[in-house]
C-alpha positions in Angstrom: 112.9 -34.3 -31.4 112.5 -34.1 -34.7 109.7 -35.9 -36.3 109.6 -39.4 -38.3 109.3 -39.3 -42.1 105.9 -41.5 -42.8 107.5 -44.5 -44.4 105.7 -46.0 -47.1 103.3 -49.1 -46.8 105.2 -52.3 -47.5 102.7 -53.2 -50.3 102.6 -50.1 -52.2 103.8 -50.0 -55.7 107.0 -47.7 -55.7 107.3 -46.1 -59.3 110.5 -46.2 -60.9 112.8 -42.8 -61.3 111.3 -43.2 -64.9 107.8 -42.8 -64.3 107.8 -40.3 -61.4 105.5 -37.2 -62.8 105.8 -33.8 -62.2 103.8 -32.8 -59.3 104.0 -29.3 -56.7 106.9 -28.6 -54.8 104.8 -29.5 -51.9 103.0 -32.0 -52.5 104.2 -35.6 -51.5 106.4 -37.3 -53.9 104.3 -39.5 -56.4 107.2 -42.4 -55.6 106.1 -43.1 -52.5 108.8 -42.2 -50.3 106.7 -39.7 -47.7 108.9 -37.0 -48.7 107.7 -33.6 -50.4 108.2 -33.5 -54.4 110.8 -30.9 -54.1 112.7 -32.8 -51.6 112.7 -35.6 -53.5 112.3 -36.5 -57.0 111.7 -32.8 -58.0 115.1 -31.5 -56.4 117.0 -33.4 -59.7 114.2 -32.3 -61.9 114.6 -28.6 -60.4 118.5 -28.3 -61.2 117.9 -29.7 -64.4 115.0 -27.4 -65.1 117.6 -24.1 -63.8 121.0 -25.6 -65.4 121.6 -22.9 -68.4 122.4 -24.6 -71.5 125.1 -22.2 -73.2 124.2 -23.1 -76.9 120.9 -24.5 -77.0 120.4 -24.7 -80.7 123.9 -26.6 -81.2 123.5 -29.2 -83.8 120.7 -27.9 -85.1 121.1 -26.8 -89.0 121.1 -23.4 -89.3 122.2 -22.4 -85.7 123.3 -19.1 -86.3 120.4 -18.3 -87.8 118.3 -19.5 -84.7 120.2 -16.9 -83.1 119.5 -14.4 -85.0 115.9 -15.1 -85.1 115.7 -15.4 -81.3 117.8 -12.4 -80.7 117.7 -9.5 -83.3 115.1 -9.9 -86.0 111.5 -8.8 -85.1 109.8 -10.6 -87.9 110.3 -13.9 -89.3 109.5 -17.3 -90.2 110.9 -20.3 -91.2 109.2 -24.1 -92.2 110.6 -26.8 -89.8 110.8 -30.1 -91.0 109.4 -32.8 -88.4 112.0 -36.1 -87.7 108.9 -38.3 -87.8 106.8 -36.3 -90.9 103.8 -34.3 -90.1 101.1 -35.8 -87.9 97.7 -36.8 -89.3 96.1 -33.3 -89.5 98.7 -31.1 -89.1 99.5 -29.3 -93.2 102.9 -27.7 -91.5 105.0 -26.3 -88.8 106.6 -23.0 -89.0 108.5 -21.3 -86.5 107.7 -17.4 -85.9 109.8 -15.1 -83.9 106.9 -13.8 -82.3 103.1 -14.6 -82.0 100.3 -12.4 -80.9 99.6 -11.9 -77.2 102.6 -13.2 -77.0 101.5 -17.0 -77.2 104.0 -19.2 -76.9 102.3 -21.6 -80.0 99.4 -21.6 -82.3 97.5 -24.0 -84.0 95.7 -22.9 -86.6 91.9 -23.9 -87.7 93.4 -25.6 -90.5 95.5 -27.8 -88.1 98.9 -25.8 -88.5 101.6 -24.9 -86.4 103.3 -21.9 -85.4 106.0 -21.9 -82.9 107.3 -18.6 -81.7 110.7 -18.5 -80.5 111.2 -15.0 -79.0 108.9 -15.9 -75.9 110.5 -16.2 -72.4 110.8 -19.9 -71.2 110.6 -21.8 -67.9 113.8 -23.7 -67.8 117.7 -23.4 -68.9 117.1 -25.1 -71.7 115.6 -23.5 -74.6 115.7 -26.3 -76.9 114.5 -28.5 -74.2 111.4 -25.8 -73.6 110.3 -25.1 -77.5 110.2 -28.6 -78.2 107.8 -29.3 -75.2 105.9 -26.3 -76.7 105.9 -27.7 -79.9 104.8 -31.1 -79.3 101.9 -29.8 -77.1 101.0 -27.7 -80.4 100.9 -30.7 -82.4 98.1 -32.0 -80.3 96.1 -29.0 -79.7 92.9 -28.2 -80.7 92.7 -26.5 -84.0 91.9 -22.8 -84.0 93.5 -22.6 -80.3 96.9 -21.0 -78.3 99.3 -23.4 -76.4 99.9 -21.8 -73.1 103.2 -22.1 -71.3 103.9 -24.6 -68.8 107.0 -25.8 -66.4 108.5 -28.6 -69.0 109.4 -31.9 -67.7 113.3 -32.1 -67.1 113.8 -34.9 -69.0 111.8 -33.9 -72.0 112.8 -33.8 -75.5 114.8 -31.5 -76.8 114.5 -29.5 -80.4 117.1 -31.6 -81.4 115.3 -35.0 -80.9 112.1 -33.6 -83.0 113.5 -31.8 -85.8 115.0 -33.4 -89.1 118.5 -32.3 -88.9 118.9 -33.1 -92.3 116.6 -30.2 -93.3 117.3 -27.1 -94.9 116.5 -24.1 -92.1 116.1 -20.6 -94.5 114.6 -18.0 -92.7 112.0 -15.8 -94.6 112.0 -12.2 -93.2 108.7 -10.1 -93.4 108.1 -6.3 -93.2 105.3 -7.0 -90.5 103.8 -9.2 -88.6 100.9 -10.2 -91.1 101.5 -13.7 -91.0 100.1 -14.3 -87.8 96.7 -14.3 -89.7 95.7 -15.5 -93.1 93.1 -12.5 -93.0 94.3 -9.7 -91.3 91.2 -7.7 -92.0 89.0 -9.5 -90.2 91.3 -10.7 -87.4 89.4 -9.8 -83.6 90.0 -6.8 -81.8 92.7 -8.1 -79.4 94.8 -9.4 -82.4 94.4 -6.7 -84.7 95.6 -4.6 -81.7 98.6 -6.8 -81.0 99.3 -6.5 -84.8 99.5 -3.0 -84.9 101.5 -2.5 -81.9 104.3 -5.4 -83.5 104.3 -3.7 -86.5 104.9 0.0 -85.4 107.8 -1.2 -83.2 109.3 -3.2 -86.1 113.1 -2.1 -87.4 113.0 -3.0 -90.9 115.7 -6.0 -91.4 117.2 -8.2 -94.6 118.9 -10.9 -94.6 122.2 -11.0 -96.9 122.1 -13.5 -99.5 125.4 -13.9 -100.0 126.6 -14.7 -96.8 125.4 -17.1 -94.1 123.2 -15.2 -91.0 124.3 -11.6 -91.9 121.4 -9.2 -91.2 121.2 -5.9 -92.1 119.0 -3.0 -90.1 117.8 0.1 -90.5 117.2 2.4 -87.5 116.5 6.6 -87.5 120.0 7.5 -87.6 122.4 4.7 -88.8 121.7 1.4 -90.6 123.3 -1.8 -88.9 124.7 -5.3 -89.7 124.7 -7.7 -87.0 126.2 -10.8 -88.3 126.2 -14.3 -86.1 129.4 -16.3 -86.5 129.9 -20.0 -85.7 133.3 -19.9 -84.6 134.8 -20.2 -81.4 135.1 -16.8 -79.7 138.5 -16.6 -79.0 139.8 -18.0 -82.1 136.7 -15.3 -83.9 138.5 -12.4 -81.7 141.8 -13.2 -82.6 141.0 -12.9 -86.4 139.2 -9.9 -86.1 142.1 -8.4 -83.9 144.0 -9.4 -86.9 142.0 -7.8 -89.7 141.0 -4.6 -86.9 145.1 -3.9 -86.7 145.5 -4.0 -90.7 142.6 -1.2 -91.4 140.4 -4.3 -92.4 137.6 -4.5 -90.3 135.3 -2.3 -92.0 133.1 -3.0 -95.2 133.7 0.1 -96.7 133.7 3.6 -96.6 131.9 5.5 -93.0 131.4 1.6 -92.1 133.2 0.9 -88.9 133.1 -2.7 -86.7 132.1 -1.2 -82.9 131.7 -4.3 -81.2 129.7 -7.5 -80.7 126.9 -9.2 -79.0 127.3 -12.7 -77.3 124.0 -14.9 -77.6 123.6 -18.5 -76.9 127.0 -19.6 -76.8 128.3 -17.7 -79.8 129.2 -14.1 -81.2 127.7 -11.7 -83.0 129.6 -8.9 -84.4 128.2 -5.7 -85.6 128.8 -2.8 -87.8 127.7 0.8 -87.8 126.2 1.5 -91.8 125.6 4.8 -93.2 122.4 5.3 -93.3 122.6 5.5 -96.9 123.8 2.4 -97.2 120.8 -0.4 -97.9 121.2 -4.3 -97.8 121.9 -4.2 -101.3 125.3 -2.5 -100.8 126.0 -4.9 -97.7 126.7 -7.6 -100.2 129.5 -7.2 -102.3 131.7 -6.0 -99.0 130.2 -8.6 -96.6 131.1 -11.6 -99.2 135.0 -9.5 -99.1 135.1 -9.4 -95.4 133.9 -13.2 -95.3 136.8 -14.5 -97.2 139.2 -12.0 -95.7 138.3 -13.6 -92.3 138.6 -17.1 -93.2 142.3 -15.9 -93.8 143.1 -14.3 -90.3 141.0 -17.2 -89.0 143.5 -19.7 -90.6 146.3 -18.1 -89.2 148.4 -19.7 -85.7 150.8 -16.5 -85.5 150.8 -15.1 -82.3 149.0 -11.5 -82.4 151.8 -8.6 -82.3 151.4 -6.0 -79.6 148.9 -3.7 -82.4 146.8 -7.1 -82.8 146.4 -7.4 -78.8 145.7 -3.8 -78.5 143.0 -4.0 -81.2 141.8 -7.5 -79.3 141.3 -5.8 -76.1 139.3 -2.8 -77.6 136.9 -5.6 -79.2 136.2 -7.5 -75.8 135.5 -4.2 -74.1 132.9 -3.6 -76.7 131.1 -6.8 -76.3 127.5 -7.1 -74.9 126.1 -10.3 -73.4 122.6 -11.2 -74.5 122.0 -14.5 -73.4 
């Protein structure tokens, strides 16, 4: 026979759904039910904690860029803007792609914050994961890492923090030196972590005249991997469009060869000449951006050339997250 669940004492408080904390998977269940956590109040809490959130920085200004940072720039940073204002203590937040040793946050002896953003997370949820990270930063000791934890699964989310009136402009750096306000006298493990980021740094710009355009260079060709808000089939379609009319390009030896998918949106890219810096990028990138808005305007249906070209582009797509 199988055996009796312990039932709870008739005069113990039971904690509402509300107040339940996180505890081990096997541990009992802090509501008082006799059950384990996980077969309890932690099995909601576990599919909410493994439920993939497709566009996680949706409704956040500057969401392509978030992209881009999370996905293809190696060094950047950009001041967030709190909802609620800076805490008592704290002089500013910025977020950082990466952080040495990998740390998932930093505060800073003089009470600052740096959030990195490439790190891997616990949950489905990124937003839901660098806020937690973030709030915990706010609190921490200066001069000390936040370590990563499993985040509650019905935290705050980026979202709920942030001002999302606030302007989000990326600054993009040559190296990693921002992790330290003296890099000279840094400790050993740091200065090692530094040198190893920078050597395996590709050296990337940001267009100005366009909105989350970055350009790359790499040994053999340069790149620009530009992150689009708009819908991917309605973005394929357009490109289809220009691709079929010789207008996918941005100039001569420049050739569109595919695109990247990456939290919930695409990123197309372009093979560069490798004489061809950031600087040139601009004047085509600002042509291609209003050629697009045309073919993205357009409800024809695609001609046999424009589905052909179509198919060709979703056969060169990589998903990255």
């Amino acid at each position: 026979m199988a055996k009796k669940r312990p039932q709870s004492k008739a005069g113990k408080q039971q904690l509402k759904d509300g107040e339940i904390p996180v505890v081990g998977a096997r541990e009992p269940c802090p509501c008082g039910s006799g059950r384990r956590y996980k077969a309890c109040h932690g099995r909601a809490a576990a599919q909410a904690v493994t439920e993939l959130v497709q566009r996680p920085f949706e409704g956040l200004a500057g969401e392509c860029d978030w992209i881009a940072l999370r996905e293809l720039v190696p060094a950047a940073t950009v001041e967030l803007t709190l909802k609620d204002g800076l805490p008592e203590g704290v002089p500013s937040v910025k977020l950082a792609t990466v952080l040495p040793m990998a740390w998932p946050a930093l505060r800073r002896d003089d009470g600052s914050v740096l959030l990195a953003l490439q790190n891997d997370t616990s949950s489905g949820d990124l937003s839901r994961d660098l806020a937690d990270t973030l709030l915990r930063a706010l609190e921490a000791e200066p001069g000390s890492p936040v370590a990563a934890r499993r985040v509650p699964a019905d935290g705050p989310r980026l979202q709920d923090v942030l001002d999302p009136g606030a302007t989000f402009e990326p600054v993009v750096h040559s190296g990693f030196e921002f992790w330290v306000p003296d890099a000279e006298n840094a400790s050993t493990e740091v200065s090692a972590s530094l040198e190893r980021a920078n050597a395996a740094a590709i050296p990337t710009t940001l267009l100005s005249g366009v909105d989350a355009a970055y350009w790359c260079e790499t040994p053999e060709k340069n790149h620009l991997r530009w992150v689009m808000p708009h819908p991917e089939e309605q973005l394929l379609d357009a490109l289809a469009r220009l691709h079929a009319a010789g207008a996918s390009s941005l100039g001569e030896d420049t050739r569109l060869v595919g695109s990247f998918r990456a939290h919930g949106l695409m990123v197309p890219v372009w093979d560069l000449p490798s004489t061809m810096g950031a600087e040139e990028c601009e004047k085509p990138a600002a042509q291609f951006a209003e050629a697009l808005a045309g073919a993205l305007a357009s409800d024809a249906p695609l001609t046999g050339e424009e589905r052909r070209a179509r198919g060709g582009l979703t056969n060169r797509q990589v998903t990255l997250s």
